[in-house]
Biopython code that builds the backbone (N, CA, C, O; Angstrom):
import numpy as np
from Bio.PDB.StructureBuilder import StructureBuilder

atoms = [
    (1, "UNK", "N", (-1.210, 9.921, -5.996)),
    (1, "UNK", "CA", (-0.533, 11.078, -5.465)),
    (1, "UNK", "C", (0.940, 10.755, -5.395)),
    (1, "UNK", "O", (1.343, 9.607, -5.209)),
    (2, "UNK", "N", (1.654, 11.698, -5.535)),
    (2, "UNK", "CA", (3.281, 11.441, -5.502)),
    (2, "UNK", "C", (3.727, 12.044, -4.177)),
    (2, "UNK", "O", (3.076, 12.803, -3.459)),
    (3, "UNK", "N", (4.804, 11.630, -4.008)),
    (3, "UNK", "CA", (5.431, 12.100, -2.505)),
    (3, "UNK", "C", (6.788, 13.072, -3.089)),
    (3, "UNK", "O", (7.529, 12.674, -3.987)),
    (4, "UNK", "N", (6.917, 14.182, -2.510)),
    (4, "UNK", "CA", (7.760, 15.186, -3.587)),
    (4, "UNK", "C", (9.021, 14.488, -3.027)),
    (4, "UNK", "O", (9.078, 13.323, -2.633)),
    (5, "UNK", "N", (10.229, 15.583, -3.067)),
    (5, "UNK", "CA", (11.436, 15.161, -2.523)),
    (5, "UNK", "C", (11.736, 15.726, -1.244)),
    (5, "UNK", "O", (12.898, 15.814, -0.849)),
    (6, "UNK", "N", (10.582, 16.181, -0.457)),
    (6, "UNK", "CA", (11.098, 16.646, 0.758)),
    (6, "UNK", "C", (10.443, 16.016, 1.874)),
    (6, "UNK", "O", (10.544, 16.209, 3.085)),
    (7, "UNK", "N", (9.358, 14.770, 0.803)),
    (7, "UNK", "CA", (8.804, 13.731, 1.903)),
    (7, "UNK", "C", (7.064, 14.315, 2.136)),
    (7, "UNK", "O", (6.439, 13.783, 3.053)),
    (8, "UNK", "N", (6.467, 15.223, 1.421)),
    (8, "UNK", "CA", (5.563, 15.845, 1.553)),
    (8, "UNK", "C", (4.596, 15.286, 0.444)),
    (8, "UNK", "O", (4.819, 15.194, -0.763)),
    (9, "UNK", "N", (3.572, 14.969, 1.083)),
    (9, "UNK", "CA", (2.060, 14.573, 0.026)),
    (9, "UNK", "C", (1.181, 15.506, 0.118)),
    (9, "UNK", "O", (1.084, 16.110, 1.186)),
    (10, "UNK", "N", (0.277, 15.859, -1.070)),
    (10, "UNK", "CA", (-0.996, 17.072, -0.772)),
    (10, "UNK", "C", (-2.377, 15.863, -0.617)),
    (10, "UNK", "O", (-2.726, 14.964, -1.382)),
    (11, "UNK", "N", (-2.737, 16.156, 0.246)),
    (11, "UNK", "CA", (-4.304, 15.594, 0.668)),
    (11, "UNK", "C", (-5.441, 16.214, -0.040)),
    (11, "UNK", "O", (-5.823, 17.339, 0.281)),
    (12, "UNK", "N", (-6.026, 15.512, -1.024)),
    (12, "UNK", "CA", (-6.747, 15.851, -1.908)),
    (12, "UNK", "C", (-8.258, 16.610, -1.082)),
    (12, "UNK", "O", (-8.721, 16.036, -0.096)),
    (13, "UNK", "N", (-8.797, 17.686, -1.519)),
    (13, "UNK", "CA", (-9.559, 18.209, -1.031)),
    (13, "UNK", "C", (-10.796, 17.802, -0.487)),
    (13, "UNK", "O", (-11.071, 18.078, 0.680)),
    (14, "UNK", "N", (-11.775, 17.006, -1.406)),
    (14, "UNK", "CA", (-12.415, 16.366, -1.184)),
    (14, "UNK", "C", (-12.323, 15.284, 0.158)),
    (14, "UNK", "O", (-13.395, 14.845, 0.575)),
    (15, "UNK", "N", (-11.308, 14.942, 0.696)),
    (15, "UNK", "CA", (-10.388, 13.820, 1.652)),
    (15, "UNK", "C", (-10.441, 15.133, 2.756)),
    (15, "UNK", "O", (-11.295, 14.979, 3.628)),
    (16, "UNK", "N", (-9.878, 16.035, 2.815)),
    (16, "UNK", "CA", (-9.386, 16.814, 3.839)),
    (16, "UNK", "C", (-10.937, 17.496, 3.999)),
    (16, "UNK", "O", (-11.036, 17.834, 5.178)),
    (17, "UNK", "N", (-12.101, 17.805, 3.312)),
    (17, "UNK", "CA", (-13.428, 17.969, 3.980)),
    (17, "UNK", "C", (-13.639, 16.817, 4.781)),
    (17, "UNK", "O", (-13.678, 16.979, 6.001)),
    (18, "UNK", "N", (-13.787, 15.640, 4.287)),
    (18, "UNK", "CA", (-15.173, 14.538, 4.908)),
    (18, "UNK", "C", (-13.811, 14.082, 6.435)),
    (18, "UNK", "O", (-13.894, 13.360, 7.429)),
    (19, "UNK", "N", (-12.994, 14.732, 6.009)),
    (19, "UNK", "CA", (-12.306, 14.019, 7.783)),
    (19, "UNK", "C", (-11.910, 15.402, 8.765)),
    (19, "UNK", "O", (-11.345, 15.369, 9.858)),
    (20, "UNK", "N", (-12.456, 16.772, 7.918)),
    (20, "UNK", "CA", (-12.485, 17.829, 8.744)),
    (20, "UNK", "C", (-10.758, 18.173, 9.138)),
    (20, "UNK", "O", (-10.222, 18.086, 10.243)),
    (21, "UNK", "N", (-10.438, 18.387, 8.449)),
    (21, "UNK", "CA", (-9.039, 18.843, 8.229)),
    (21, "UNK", "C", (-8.374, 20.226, 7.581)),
    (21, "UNK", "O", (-8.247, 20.393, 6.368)),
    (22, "UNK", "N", (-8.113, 20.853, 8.243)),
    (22, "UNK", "CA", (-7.845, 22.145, 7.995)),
    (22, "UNK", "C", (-6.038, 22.753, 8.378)),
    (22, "UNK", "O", (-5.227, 22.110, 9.043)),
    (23, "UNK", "N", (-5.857, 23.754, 7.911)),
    (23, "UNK", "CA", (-4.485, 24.241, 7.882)),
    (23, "UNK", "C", (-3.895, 24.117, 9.431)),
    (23, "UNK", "O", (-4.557, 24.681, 10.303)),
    (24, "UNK", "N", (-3.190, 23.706, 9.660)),
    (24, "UNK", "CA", (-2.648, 23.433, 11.069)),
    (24, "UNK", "C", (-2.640, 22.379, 12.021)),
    (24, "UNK", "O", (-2.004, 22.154, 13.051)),
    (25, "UNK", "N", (-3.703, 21.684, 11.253)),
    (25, "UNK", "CA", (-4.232, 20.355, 11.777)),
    (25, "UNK", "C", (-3.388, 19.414, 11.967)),
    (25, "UNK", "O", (-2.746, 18.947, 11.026)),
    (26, "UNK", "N", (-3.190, 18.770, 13.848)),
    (26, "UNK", "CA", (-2.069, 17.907, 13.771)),
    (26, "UNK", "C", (-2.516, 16.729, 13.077)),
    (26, "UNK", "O", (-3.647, 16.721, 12.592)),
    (27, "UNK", "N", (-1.503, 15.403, 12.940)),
    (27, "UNK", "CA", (-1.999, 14.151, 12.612)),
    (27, "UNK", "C", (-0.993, 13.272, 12.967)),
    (27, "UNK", "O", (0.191, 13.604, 12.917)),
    (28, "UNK", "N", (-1.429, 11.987, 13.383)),
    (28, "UNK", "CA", (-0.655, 11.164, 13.463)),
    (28, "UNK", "C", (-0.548, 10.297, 12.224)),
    (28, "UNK", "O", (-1.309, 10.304, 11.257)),
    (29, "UNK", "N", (0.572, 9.519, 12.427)),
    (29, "UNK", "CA", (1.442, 8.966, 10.346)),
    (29, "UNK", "C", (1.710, 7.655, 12.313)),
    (29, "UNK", "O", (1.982, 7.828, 13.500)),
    (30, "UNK", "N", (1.353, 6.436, 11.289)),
    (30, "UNK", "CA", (2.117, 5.187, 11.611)),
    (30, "UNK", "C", (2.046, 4.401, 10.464)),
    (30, "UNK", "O", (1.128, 4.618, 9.674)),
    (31, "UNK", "N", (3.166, 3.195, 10.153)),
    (31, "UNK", "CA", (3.525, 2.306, 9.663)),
    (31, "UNK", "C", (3.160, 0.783, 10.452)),
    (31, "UNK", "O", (3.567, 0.363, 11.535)),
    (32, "UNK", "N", (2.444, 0.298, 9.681)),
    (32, "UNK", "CA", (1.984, -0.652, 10.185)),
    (32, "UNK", "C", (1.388, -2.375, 9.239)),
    (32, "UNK", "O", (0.199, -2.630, 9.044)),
    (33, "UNK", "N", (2.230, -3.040, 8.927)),
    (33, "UNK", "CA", (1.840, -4.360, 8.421)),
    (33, "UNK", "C", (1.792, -4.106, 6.459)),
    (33, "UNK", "O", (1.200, -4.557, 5.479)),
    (34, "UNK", "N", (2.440, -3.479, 6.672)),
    (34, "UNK", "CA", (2.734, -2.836, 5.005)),
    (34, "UNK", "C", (2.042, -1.225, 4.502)),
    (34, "UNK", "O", (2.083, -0.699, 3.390)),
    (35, "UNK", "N", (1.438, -0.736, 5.748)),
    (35, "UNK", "CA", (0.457, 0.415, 5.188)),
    (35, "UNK", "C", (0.704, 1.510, 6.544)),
    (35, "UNK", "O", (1.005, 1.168, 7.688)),
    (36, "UNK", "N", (0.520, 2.650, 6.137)),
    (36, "UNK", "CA", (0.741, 3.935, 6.152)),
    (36, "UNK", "C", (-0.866, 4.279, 7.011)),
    (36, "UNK", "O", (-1.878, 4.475, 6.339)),
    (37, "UNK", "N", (-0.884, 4.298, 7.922)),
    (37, "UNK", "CA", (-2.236, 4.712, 8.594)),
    (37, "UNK", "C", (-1.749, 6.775, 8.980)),
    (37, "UNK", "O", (-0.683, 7.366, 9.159)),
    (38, "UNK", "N", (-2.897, 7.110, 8.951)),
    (38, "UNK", "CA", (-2.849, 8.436, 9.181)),
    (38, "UNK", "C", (-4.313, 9.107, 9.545)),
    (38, "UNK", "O", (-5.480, 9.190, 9.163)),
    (39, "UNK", "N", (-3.462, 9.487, 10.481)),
    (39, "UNK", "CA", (-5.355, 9.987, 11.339)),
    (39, "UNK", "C", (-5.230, 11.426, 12.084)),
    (39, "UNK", "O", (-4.146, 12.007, 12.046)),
    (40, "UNK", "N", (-6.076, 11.864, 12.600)),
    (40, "UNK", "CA", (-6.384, 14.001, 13.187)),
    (40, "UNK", "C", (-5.716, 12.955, 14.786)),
    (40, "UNK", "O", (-5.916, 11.882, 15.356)),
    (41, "UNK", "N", (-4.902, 14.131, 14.882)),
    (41, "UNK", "CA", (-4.599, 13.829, 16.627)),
    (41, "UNK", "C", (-5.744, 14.308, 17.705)),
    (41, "UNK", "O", (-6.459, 15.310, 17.706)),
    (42, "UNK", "N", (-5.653, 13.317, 18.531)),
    (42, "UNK", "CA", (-7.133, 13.376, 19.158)),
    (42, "UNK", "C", (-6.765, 15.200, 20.245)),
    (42, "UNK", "O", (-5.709, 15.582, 20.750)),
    (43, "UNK", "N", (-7.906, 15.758, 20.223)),
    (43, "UNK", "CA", (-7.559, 16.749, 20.738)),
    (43, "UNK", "C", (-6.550, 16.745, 22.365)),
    (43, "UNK", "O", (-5.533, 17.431, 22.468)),
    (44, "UNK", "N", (-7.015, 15.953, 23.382)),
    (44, "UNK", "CA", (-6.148, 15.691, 24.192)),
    (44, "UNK", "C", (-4.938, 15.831, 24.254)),
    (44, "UNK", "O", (-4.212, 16.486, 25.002)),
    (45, "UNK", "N", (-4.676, 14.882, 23.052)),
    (45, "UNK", "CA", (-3.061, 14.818, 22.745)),
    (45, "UNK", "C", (-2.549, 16.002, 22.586)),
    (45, "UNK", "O", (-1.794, 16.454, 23.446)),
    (46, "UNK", "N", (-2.856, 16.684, 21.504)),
    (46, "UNK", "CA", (-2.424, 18.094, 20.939)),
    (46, "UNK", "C", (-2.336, 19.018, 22.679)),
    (46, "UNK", "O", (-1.390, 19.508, 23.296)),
    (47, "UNK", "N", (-3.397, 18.941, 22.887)),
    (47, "UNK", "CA", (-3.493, 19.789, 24.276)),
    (47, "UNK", "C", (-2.233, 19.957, 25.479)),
    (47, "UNK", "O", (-1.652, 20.911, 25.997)),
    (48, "UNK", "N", (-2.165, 18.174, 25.621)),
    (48, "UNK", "CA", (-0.777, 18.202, 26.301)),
    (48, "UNK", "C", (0.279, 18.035, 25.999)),
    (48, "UNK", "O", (1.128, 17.952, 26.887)),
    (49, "UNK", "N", (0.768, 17.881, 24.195)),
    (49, "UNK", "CA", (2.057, 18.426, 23.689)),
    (49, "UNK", "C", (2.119, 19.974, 23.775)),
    (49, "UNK", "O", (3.168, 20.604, 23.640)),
    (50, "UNK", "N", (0.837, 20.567, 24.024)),
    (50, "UNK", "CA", (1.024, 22.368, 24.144)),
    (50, "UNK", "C", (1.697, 22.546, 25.465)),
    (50, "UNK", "O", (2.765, 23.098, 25.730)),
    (51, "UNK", "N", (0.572, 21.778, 26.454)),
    (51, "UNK", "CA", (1.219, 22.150, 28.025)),
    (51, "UNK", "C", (2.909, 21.741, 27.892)),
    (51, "UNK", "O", (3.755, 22.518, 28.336)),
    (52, "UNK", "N", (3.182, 20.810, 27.421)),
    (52, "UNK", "CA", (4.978, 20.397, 27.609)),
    (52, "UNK", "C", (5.508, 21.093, 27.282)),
    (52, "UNK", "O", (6.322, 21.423, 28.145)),
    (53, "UNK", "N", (5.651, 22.010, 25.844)),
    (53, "UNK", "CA", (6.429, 23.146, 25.158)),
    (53, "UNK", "C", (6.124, 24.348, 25.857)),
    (53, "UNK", "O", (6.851, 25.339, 25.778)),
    (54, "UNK", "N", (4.928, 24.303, 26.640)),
    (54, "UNK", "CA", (4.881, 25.731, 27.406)),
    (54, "UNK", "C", (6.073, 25.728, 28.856)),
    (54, "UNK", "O", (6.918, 26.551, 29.211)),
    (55, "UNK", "N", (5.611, 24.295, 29.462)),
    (55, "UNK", "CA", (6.267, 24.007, 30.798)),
    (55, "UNK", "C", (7.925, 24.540, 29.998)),
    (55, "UNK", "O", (8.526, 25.532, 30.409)),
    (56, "UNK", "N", (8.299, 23.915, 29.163)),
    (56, "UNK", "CA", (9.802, 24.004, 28.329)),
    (56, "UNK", "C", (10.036, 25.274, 28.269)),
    (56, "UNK", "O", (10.926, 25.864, 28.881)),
    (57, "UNK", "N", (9.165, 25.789, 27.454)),
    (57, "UNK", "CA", (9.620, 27.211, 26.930)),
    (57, "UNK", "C", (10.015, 28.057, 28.478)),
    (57, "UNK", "O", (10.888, 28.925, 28.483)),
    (58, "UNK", "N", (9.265, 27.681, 29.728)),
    (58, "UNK", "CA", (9.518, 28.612, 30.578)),
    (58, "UNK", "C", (10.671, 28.183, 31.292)),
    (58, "UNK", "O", (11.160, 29.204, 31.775)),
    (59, "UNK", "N", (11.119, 27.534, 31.497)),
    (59, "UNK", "CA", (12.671, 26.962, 32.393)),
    (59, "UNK", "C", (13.918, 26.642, 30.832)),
    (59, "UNK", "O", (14.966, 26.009, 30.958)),
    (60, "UNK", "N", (13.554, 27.104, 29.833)),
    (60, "UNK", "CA", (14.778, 27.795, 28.798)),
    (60, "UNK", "C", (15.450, 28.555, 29.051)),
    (60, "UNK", "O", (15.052, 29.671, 29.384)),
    (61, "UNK", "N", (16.633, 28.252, 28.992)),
    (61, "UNK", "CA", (17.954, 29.204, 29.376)),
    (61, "UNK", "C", (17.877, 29.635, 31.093)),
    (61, "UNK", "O", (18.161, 30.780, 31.447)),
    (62, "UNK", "N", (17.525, 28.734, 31.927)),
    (62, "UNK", "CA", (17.426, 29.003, 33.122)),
    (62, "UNK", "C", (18.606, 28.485, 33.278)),
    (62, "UNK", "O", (19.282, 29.267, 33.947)),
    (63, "UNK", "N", (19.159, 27.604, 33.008)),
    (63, "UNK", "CA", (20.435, 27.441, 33.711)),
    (63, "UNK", "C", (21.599, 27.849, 32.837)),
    (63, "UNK", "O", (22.598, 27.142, 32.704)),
    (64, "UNK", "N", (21.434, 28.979, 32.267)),
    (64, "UNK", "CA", (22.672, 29.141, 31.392)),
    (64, "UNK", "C", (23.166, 30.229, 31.993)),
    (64, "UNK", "O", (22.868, 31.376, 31.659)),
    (65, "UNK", "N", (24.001, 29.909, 32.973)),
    (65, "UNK", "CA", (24.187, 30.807, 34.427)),
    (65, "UNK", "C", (26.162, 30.606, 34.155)),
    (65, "UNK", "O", (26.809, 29.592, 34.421)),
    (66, "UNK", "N", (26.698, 31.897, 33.575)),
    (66, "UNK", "CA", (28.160, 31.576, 33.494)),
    (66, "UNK", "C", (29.115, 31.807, 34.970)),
    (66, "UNK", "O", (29.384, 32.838, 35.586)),
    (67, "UNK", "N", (29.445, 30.505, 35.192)),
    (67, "UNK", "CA", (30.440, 30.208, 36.484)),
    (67, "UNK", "C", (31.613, 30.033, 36.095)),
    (67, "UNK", "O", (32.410, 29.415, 36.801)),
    (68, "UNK", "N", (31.930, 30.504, 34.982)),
    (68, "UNK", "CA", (33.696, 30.709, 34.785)),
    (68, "UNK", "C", (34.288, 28.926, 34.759)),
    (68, "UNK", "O", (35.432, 28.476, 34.821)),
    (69, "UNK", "N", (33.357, 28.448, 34.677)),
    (69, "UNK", "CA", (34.237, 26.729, 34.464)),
    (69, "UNK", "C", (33.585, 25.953, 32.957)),
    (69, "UNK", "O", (32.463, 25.852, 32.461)),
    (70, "UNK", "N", (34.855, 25.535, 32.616)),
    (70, "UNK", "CA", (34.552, 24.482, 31.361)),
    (70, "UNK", "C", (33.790, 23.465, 31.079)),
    (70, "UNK", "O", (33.073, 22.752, 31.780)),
    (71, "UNK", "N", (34.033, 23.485, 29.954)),
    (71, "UNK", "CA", (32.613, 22.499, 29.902)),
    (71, "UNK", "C", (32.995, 21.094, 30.718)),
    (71, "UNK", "O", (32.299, 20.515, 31.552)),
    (72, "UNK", "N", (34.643, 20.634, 30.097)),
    (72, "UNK", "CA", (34.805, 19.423, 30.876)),
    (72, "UNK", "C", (34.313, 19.704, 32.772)),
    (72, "UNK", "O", (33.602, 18.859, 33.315)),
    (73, "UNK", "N", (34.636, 20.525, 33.292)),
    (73, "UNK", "CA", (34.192, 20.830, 34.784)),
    (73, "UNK", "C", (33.043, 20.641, 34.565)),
    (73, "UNK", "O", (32.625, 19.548, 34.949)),
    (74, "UNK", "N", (32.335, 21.302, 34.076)),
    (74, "UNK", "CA", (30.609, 21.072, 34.259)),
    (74, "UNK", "C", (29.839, 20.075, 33.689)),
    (74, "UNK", "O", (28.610, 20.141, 33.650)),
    (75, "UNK", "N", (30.602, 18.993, 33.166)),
    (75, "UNK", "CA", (30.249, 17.519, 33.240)),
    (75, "UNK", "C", (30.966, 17.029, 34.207)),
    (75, "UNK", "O", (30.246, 16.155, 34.690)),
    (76, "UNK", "N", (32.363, 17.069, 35.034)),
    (76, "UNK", "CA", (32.577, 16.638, 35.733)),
    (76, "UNK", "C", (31.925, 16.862, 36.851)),
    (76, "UNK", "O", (31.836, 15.853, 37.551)),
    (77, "UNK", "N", (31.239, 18.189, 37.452)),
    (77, "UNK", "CA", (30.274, 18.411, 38.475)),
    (77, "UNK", "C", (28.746, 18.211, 38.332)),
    (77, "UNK", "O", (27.877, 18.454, 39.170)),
    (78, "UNK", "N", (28.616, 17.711, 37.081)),
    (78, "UNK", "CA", (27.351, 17.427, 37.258)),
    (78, "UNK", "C", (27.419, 16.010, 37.462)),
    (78, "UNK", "O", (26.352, 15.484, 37.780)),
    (79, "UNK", "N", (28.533, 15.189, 37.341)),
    (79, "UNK", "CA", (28.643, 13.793, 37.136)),
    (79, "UNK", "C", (28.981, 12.660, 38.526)),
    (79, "UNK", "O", (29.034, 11.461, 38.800)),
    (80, "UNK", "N", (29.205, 14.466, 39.315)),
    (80, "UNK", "CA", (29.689, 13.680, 40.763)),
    (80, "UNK", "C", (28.462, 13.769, 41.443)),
    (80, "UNK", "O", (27.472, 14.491, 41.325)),
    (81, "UNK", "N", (28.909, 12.495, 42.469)),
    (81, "UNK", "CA", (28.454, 12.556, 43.956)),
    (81, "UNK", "C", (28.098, 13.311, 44.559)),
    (81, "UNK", "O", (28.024, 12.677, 45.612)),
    (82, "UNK", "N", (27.634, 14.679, 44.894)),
    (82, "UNK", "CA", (27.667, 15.820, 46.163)),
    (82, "UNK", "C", (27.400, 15.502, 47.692)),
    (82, "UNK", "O", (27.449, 16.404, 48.528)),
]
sb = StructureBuilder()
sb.init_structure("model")
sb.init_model(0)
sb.init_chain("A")
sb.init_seg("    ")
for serial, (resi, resn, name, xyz) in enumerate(atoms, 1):
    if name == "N":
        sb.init_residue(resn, " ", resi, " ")
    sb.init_atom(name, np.array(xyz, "f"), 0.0, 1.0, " ", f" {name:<3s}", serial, name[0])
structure = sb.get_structure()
């Protein structure tokens, strides 16, 4: 199999049945002792990278609250003491 130029391999079909792999399917890629391991992310995992982007998505743009001060001010007040 070749790796194109955008870093992308196709997983031969036969391969993507017997390990139950389907369109959307996360996976983990490590490098390890000269070889390329790649495996289905255990559902868990997937589960609580969902909960984090949800927790995220909801406190987005919560603080983008305009107080008329610059950016240097609003590193300088976030940087102080109170």
């Amino acid at each position: 199999m070749k790796l194109t130029a955008d870093g992308q391999i196709t997983i031969p079909v036969h391969i993507r049945q017997q390990a139950d792999l389907s369109p959307g399917c996360e996976l983990d890629i490590r490098y390890e002792n000269g070889r390329l391991w790649l495996e289905k992310t255990a559902v868990e995992t997937v589960l609580k990278r969902q909960q984090i982007m949800a927790a995220i998505k909801q406190i987005e743009g919560s603080a983008n609250v305009n107080l008329g001060l610059s950016t240097d001010e609003m590193m300088t007040l976030t940087r102080s003491e109170v």
